[in-house]
C-alpha positions in Angstrom: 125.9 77.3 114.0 128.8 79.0 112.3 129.2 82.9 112.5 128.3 83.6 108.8 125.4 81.4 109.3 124.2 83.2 112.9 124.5 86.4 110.6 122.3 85.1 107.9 119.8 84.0 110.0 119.6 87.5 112.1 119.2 89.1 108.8 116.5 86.9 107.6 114.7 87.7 111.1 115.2 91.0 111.0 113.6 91.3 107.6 110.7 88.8 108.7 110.2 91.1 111.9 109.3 94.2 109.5 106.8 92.0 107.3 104.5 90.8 110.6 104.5 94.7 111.7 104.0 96.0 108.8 100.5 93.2 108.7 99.9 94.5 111.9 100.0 91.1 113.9 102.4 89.8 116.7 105.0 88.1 117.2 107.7 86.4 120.1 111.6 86.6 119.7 113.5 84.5 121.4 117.1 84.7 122.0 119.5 82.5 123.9 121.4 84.5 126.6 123.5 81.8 128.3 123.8 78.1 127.4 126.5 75.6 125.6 124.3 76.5 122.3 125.2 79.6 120.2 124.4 82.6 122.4 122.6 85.5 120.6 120.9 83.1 118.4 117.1 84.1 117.5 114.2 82.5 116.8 111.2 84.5 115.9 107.7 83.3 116.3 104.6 84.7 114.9 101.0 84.4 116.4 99.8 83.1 113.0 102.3 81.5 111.6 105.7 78.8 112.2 108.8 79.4 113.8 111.5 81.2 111.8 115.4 81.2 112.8 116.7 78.6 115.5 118.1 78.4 118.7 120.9 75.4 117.3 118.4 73.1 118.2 115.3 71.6 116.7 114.0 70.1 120.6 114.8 73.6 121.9 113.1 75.1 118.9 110.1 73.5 119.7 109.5 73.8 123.4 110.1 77.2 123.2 107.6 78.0 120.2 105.2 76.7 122.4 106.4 78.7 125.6 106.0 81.7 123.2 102.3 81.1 122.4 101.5 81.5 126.3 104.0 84.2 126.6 101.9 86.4 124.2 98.7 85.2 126.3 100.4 86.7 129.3 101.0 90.3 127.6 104.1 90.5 129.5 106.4 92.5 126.7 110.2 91.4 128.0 110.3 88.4 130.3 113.8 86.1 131.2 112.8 82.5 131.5 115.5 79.6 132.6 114.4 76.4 130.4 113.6 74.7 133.6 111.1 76.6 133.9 108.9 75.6 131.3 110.8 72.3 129.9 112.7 70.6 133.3 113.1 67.7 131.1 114.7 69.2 128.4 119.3 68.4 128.5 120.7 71.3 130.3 117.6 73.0 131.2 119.2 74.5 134.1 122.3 76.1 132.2 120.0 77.4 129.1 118.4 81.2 129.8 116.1 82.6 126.9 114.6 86.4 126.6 111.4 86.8 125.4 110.6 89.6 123.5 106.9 90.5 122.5 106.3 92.2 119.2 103.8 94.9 118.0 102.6 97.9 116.5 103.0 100.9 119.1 98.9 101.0 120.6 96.8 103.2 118.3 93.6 105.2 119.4 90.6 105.8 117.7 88.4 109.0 119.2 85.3 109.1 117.5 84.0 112.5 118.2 85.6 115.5 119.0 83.6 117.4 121.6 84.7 118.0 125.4 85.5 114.0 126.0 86.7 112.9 123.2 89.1 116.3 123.1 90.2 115.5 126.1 90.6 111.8 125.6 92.7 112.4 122.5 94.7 114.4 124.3 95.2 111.8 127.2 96.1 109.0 124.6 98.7 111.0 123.2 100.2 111.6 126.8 100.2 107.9 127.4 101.8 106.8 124.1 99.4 106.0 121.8 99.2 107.3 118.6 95.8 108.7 118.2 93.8 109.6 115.7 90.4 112.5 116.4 87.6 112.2 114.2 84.8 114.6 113.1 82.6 115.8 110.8 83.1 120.0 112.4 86.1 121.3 111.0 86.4 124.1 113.6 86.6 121.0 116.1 89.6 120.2 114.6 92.2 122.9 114.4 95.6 122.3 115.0 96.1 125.2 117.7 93.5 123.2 119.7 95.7 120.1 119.5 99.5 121.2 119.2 100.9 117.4 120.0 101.4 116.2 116.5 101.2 112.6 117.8 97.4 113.6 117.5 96.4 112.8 113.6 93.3 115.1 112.8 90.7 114.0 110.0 88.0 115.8 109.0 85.2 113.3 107.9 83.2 113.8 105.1 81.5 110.8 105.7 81.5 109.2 108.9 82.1 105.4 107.7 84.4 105.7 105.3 86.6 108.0 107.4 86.5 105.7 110.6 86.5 102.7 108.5 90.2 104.0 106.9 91.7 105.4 109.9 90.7 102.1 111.7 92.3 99.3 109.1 92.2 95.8 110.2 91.3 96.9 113.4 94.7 94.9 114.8 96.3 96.8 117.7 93.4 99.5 117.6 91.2 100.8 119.9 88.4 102.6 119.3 86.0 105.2 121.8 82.9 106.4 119.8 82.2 109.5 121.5 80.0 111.3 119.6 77.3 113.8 120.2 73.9 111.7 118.9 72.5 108.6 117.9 73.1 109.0 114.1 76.7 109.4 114.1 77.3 107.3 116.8 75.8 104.8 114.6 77.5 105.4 111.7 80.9 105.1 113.2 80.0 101.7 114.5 79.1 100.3 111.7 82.5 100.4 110.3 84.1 99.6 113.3 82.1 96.1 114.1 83.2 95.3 110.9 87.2 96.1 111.1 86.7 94.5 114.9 89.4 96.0 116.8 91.0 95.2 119.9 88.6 97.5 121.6 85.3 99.4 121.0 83.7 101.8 123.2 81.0 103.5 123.1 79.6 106.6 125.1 76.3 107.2 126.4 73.8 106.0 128.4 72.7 102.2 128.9 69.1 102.9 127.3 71.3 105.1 124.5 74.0 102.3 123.8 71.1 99.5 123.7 69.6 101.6 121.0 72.4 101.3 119.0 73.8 98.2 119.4 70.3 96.7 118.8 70.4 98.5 115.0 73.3 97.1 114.8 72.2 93.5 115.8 69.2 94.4 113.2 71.7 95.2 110.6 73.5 92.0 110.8 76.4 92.4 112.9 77.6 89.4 114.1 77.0 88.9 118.0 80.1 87.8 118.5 81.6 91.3 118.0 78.3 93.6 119.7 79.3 91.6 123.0 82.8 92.9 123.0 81.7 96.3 122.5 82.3 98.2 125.9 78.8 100.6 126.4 78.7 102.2 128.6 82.2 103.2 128.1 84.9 103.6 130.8 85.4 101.8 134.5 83.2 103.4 137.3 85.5 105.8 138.4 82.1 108.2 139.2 83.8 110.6 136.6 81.7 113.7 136.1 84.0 116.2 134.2 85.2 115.4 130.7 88.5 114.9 131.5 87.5 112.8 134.7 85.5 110.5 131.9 88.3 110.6 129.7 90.4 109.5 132.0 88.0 106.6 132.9 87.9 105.6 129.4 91.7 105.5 129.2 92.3 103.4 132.0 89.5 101.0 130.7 91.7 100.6 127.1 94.9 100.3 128.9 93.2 97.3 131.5 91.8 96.1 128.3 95.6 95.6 126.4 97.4 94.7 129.4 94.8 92.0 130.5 94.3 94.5 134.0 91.0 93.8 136.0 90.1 97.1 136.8 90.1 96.8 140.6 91.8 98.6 143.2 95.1 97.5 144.1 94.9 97.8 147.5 91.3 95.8 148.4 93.2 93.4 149.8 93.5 95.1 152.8 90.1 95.1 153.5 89.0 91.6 152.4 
């Protein structure tokens, strides 16, 4: 690959790169460190879609589309592979190094409700990275001077499934914790959000509570696929008891969920 053409085809990546972010799905680059190929050259895979770019070779191409579609299954975001690795067969697998790069959306949070968890579990979100968005239908809940971080997006709903249905989108790279303060609302927020199925959906309350709802919603034709994914009661059992003690069990519960955690403790080991 000449330099002019290495250019050309960084430029069509880079372009490609903003059109699957701004769709909200994910993708792979792959760049070659080291090798007798062109170093620096890119080859960007999307979860949906075929390869664009190469790597100055259509073998090389190929093996390592198909190391990036287990790469993304990982949800490790920056990982160095030697070809060896994953194609020993493959003419100077030894001398060849790639970088994988995962691309997304930075993690976006959805807090239904904006009373003493869901407050505090905006506010916890933010901390961590995510861009969060605080829902409620109580515009005194909602003043800025209670939530100075502007990383924190504040709507006021006039209509709870409308206003969770637009914050929430395609639901791809979202979260979503319904923490409301009864049945009705709760309700209402999760009939939108079955239906934009996110990456995550929590929801707060008891287990005789969260039956309640997620048998209406059963009733009202939400497909089951989508009411088994729905964490309720929400959180890990952390024995939280404060609202920030069960915000921070919900946040560690999204954060297992998008890093593909278990949940356990790190050091049972010891005692097993």
């Amino acid at each position: 690959m000449t330099e002019k053409q290495q250019q050309t085809s960084s430029q069509s990546i880079t372009k490609m790169i903003e059109q699957v972010l701004e769709r909200g799905e994910r993708a792979v680059v792959v760049t070659a460190v080291s090798g007798p190929g062109t170093v620096g050259s890119k080859l960007l895979v999307p979860e949906n879609s075929g390869p664009i770019g190469t790597l100055g070779d259509q073998q090389l191409d190929s093996i390592a589309a198909t190391h990036a579609a287990r790469f993304l299954a990982s949800r490790d975001e920056t990982r160095m592979f030697s070809v060896n690795e994953f194609a020993p067969e493959f003419p100077s697998a030894r001398e060849i190094s790639l970088l994988f790069e995962q691309l997304q959306l930075a993690p976006r949070l959805v807090v239904c409700g904006a009373g003493h968890v869901g407050a505090s579990l905006a506010r916890l979100a933010a901390f961590a990275g995510y861009h969060t968005t605080l829902i409620d239908d109580r515009a005194d809940f909602l003043k800025r001077d209670l939530f100075p971080d502007t990383q924190i997006q504040l709507v006021v709903a006039d209509e709870w499934s409308s206003a969770v249905r637009e914050v929430v989108g395609n639901g791809r790279g979202v979260s979503v914790a319904v923490v409301t303060r009864g049945h009705n609302e709760d309700e209402q927020c999760m009939q939108a959000v079955v239906r934009a199925n996110p990456d995550y959906v929590g929801l707060i309350g008891s287990k005789r509570r969260t039956s309640i709802v997620i048998e209406r919603l059963r009733e009202a034709g939400a497909p089951v696929e989508q009411l088994r994914k729905i964490r309720a009661p929400i959180g890990l059992d952390i024995g939280a008891v404060s609202p920030e003690e069960v915000a921070l069990a919900i946040m560690a519960e999204i954060v297992a969920e998008r890093r593909g955690g278990k949940g356990g403790s790190l050091s049972a080991w010891r005692r097993s």
